[in-house]
C-alpha positions as CSV (number, residue, x, y, z in Angstrom):
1,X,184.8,178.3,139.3
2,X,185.0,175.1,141.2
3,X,186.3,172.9,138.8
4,X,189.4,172.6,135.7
5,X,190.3,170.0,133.7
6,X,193.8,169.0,132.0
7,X,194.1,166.0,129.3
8,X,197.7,164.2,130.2
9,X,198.9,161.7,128.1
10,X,202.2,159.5,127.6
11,X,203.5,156.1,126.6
12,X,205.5,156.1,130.1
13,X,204.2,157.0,133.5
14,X,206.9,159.1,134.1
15,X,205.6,161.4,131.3
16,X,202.5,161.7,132.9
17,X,203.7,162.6,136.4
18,X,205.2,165.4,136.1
19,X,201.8,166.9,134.3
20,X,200.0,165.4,136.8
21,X,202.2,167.3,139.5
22,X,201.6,170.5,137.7
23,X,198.1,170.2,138.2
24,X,198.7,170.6,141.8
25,X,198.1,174.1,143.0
26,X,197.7,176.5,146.2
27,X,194.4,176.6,144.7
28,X,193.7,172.5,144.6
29,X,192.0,170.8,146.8
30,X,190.8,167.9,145.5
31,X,192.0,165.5,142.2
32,X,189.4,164.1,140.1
33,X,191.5,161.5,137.6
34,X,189.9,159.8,135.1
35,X,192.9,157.3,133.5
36,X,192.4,154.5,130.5
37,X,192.6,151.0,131.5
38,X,194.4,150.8,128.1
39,X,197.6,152.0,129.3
40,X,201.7,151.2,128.8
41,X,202.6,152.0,132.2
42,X,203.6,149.9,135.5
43,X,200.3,150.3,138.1
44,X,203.5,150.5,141.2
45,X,204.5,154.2,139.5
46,X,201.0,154.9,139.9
47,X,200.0,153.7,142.9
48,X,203.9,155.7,144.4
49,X,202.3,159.0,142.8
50,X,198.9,158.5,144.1
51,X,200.2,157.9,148.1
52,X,202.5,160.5,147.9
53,X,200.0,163.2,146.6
54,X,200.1,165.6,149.0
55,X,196.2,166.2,147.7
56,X,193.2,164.1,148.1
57,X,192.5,162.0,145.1
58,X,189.6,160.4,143.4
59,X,189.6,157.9,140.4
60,X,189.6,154.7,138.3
61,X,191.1,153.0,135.5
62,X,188.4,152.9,132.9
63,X,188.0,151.5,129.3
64,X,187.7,155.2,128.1
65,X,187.5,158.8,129.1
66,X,185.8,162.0,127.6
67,X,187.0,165.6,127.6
68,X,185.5,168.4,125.2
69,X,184.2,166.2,122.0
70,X,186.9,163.9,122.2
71,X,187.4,160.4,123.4
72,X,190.7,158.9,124.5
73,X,191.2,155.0,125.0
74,X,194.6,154.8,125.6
75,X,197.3,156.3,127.4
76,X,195.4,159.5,128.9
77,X,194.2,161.1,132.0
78,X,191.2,163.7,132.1
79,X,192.7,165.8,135.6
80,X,189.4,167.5,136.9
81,X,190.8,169.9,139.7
82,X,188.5,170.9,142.7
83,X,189.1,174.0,144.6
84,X,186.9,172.7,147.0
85,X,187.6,169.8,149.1
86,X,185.3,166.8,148.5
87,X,184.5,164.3,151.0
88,X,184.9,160.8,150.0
89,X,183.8,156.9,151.2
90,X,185.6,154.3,149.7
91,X,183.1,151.1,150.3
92,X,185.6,148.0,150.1
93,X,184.9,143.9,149.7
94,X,181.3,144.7,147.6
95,X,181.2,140.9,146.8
96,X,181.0,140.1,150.7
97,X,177.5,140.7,150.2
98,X,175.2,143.6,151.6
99,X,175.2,143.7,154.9
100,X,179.2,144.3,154.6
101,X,178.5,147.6,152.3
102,X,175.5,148.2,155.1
103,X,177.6,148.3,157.7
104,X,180.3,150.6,155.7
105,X,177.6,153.4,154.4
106,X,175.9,153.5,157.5
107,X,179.4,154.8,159.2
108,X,179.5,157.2,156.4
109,X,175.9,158.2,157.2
110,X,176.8,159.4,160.4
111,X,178.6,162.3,159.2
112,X,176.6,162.9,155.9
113,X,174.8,166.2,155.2
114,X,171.2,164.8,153.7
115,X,170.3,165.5,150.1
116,X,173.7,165.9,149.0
117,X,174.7,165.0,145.2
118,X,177.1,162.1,144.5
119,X,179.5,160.8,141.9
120,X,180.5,157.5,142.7
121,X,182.9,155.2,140.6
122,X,182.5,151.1,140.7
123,X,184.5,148.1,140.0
124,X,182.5,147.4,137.1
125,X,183.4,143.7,137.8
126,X,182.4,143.1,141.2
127,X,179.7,140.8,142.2
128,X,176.8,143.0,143.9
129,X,176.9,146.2,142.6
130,X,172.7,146.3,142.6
131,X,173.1,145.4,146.4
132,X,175.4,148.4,146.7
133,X,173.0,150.8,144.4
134,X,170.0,149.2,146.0
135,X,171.7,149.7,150.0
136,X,173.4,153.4,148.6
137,X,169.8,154.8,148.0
138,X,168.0,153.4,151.2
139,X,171.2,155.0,153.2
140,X,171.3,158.2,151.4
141,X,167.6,158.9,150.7
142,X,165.1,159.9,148.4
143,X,166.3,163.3,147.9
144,X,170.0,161.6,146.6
145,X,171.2,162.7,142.6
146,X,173.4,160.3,141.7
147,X,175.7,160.1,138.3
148,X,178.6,157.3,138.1
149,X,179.8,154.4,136.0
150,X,181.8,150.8,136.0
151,X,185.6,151.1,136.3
152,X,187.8,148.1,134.5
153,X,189.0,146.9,131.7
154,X,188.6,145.4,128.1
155,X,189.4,142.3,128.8
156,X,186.6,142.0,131.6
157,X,189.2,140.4,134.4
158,X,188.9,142.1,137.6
159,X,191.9,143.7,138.9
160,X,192.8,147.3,141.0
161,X,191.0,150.1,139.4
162,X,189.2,152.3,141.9
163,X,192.4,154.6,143.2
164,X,192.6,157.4,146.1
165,X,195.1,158.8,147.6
166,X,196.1,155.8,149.2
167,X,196.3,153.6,146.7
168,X,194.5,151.2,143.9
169,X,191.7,148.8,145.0
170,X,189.5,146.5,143.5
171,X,186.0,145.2,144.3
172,X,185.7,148.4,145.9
173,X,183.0,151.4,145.2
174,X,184.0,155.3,145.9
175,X,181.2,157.9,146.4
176,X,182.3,161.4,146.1
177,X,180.2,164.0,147.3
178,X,179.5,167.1,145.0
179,X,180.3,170.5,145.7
180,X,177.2,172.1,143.6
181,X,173.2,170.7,143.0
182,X,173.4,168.0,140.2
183,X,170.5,166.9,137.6
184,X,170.8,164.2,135.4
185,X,169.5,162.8,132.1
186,X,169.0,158.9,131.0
187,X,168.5,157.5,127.8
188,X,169.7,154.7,125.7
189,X,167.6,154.9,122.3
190,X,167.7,150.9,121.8
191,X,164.7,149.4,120.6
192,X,163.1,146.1,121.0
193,X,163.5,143.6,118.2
194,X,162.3,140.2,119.4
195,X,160.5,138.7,122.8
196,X,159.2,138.9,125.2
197,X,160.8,135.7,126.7
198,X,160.6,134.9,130.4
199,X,163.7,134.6,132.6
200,X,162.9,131.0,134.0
201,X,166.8,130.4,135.5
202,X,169.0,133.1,136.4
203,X,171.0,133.4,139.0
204,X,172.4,136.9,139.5
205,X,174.6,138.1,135.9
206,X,174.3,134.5,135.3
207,X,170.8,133.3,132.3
208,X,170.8,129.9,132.3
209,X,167.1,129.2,130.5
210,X,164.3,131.4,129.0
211,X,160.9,129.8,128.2
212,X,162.9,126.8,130.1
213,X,165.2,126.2,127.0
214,X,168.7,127.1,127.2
215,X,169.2,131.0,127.3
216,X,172.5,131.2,124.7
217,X,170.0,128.3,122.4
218,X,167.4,131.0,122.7
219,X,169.7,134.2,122.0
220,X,171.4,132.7,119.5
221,X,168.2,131.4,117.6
222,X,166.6,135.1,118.0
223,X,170.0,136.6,116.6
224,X,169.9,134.3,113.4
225,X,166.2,135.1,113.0
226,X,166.8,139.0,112.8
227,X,170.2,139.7,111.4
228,X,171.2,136.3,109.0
229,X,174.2,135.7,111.7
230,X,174.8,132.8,113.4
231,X,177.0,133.4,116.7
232,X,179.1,130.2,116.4
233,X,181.0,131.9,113.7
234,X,182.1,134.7,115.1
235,X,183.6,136.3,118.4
236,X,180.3,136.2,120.6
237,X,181.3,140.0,122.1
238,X,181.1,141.6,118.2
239,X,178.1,140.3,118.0
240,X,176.5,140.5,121.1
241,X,177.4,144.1,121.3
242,X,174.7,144.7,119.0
243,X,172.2,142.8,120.4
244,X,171.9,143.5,124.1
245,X,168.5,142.4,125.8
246,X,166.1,144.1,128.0
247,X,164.5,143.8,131.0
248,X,160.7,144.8,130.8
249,X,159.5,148.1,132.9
250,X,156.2,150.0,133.1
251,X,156.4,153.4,131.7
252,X,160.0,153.8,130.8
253,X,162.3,152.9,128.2
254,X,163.7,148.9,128.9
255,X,166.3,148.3,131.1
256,X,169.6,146.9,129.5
257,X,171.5,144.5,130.2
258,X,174.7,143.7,128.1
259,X,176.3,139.9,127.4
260,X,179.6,140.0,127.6
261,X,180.3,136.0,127.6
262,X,179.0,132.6,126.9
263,X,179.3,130.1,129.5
264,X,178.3,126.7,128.2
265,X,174.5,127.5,127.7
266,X,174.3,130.6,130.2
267,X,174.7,133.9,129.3
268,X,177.1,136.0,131.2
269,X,175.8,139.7,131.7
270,X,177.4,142.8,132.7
271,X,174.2,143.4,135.6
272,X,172.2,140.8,137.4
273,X,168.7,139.5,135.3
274,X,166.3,138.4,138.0
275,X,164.5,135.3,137.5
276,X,160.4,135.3,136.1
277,X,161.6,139.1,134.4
278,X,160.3,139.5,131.2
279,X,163.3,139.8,128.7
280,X,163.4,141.3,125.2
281,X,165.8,141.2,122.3
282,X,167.1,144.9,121.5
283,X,168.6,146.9,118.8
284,X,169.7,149.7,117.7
285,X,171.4,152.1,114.9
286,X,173.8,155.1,115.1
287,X,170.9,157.4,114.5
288,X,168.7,156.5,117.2
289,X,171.2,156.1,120.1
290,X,172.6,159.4,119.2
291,X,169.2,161.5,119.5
292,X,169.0,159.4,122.9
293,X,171.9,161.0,124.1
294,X,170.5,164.2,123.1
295,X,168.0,163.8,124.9
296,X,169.8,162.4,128.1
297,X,172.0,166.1,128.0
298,X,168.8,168.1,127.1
299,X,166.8,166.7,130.0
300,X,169.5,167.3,132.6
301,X,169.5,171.0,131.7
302,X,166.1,170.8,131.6
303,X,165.4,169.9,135.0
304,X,168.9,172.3,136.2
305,X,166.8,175.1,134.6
306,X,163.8,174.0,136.8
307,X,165.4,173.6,140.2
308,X,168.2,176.0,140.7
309,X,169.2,179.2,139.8
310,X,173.2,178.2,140.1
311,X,174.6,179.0,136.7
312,X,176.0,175.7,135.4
313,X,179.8,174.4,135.0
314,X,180.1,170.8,134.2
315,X,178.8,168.4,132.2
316,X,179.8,164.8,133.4
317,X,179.4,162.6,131.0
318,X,179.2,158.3,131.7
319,X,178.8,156.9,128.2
320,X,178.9,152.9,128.0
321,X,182.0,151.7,126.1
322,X,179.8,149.2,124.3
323,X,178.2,152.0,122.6
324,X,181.4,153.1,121.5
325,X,182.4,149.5,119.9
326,X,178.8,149.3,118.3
327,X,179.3,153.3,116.6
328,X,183.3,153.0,116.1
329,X,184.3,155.9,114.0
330,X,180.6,157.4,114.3
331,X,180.7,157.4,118.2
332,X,182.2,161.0,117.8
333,X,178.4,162.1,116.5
334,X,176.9,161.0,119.8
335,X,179.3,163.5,121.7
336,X,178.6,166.3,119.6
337,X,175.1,165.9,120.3
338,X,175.2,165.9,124.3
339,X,177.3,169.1,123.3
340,X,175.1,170.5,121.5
341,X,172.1,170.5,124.2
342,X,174.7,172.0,126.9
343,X,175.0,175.7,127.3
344,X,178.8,176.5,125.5
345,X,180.7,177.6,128.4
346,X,180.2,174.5,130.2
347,X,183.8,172.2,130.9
348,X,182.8,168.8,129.8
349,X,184.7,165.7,130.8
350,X,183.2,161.8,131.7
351,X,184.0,157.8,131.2
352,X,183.7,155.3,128.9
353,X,182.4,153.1,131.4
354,X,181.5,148.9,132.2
355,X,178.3,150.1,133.5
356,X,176.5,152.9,134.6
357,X,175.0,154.6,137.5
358,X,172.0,156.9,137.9
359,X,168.8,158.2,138.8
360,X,166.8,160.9,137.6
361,X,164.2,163.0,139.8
362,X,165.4,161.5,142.9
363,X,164.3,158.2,142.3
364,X,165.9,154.8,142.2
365,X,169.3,154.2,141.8
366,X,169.8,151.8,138.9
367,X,173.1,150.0,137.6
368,X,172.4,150.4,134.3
369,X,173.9,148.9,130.6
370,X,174.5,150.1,127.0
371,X,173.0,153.4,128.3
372,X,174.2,157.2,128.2
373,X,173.9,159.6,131.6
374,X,174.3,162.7,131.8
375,X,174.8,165.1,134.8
376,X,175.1,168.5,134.6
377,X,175.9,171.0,138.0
């Protein structure tokens, strides 16, 4: 068994140190924490306990973390312990732009052993994360399986979040390389309700027009047309949490992408929107997003079943945190159904995350929205 997990929780770091001490055996090799950005304790306690580990560590701060069929959004740490060491690249300053996180992964290439499956953990608010997916695959290669997800919090202002052993950082990405082969299922199960419109200004995360009228004019119009609401009146995130759009793509389920603000009349995106993309409207029910995350855990058994003989151990589960605040109490069905499609021995942990990461079958690596992956090794 290569892998154990421990839920800690406490209102005071101090509570959760000593736990997270305890973790720490002849056997450990390696830390795998998954914290809640929702927390009561002071980051300096932390970041003391993380440098003086006497353990390598991997990790975030993330809106919300998974273990079993429960979710925890405050005040908890999923512990995954390793009893093999795994090798680690922390890629720092991702908004400096690509050939920065080049010249970082191409170091790390030197050493790398090729085909090798990767979690990796983002600041889900940087600038350039597609630059870092887009640069991650080209370094690591077509034969890369890739699961991961977007550190941060709630409130969406960037701050540390990506940890190791020494320390917190922020606009920073860590890839951890897995000990065993990985598959991975992706699905989101939301469904087109208006569009297509084109993208006729965008500028990275930033929509400024669609069909050369304001983008928010647009979104808003659209939203009023379908549901009877009109976004003025309420917080824009509750609303736009249920209306996310998507970007057009042959053959394959629409790629999300999630507003998270209103900027005068450009809409603000967790995910860049290029410009002349076809956009749609999207939505969705509790139902439907629910069987896609079925079907995300069934295909990554699936295609384990297909490709190795390895008997499987963990599930690792990134689930998009804006599914949760669209289901709220019913978010606990979509867990029991990646459960369900996963053999019952298997230790199942993951994030609540600002963002995902994945790629199924070896192919691209996308930073996706509003969208369930699963990895199973």
């Amino acid at each position: 068994m290569h892998f154990t997990y421990t839920v800690i929780q406490g209102e005071d770091f101090s509570q959760c140190s000593a736990q997270l001490s305890a973790c720490v055996t002849a056997q450990t090799q390696t830390l795998i924490l998954l914290a809640t950005s929702n927390n009561s304790w002071d980051i300096n306690d932390l970041s003391s306990w993380l440098q003086g580990c006497n353990v390598a560590v991997a990790g975030g701060f993330f809106p919300g973390v998974i273990a079993g069929e429960q979710s925890y959004q405050r005040n908890t740490i999923v512990v995954l312990c390793s009893t093999t060491p795994l090798r680690k690249c922390m890629v720092k300053g991702l908004s400096k732009g690509e050939s920065f996180i080049d010249t970082q992964l191409s170091q790390y290439l030197d050493a790398k052993s090729p085909g090798k499956p990767y979690l990796v953990f983002i600041d889900g608010l940087s600038q350039n994360i597609e630059r870092f997916t887009d640069v991650f695959y080209r370094t690591m290669g077509d034969s890369t399986a890739t699961i991961g997800g977007g550190a941060g919090s709630l409130d969406f202002i960037q701050k540390p979040c990506i940890f190791t052993e020494n320390g917190i950082a922020e606009d920073a990405a860590l890839i951890i390389e897995l000990p065993l082969p990985l598959s991975v299922g992706i699905q989101h199960g939301w469904e087109i309700c208006a569009g297509p419109h084109l993208v006729t200004e965008s500028q990275g995360v930033a929509v400024t027009q669609l069909n050369y009228t304001d983008a928010l004019q647009i979104y808003q119009d659209e939203i009023m047309t379908h549901s009877g609401l009109k976004l003025s009146e309420h917080d824009f995130f509750d609303i736009a949490k249920q209306f996310p759009l998507g970007i057009e793509k042959l053959d394959s389920e629409p790629l999300v992408r999630d507003p998270i603000q209103a900027q005068n009349n450009t809409l603000i995106c967790v995910g860049e929107v290029p410009q002349n993309a076809m956009i749609y409207l999207l939505k969705g029910d509790t139902e439907k997003l629910t069987q896609a995350a079925y079907k995300a855990a069934q295909h990554a058994v699936s295609a384990h079943n297909l490709s190795s003989k390895t008997p499987l151990e963990v599930c690792f589960t990134v689930d998009c945190i804006s599914r949760v605040l669209f289901m709220d109490q019913e978010f606990t069905r979509e867990l029991g159904s990646i459960n369900s499609a996963l053999p019952g021995h298997l230790t199942h942990v993951g994030i609540l995350s600002l963002g995902e990461i994945g790629n199924i079958d070896a192919g691209p690596i996308e930073w996706l929205n509003k969208t369930t992956v699963v990895g199973v090794l």
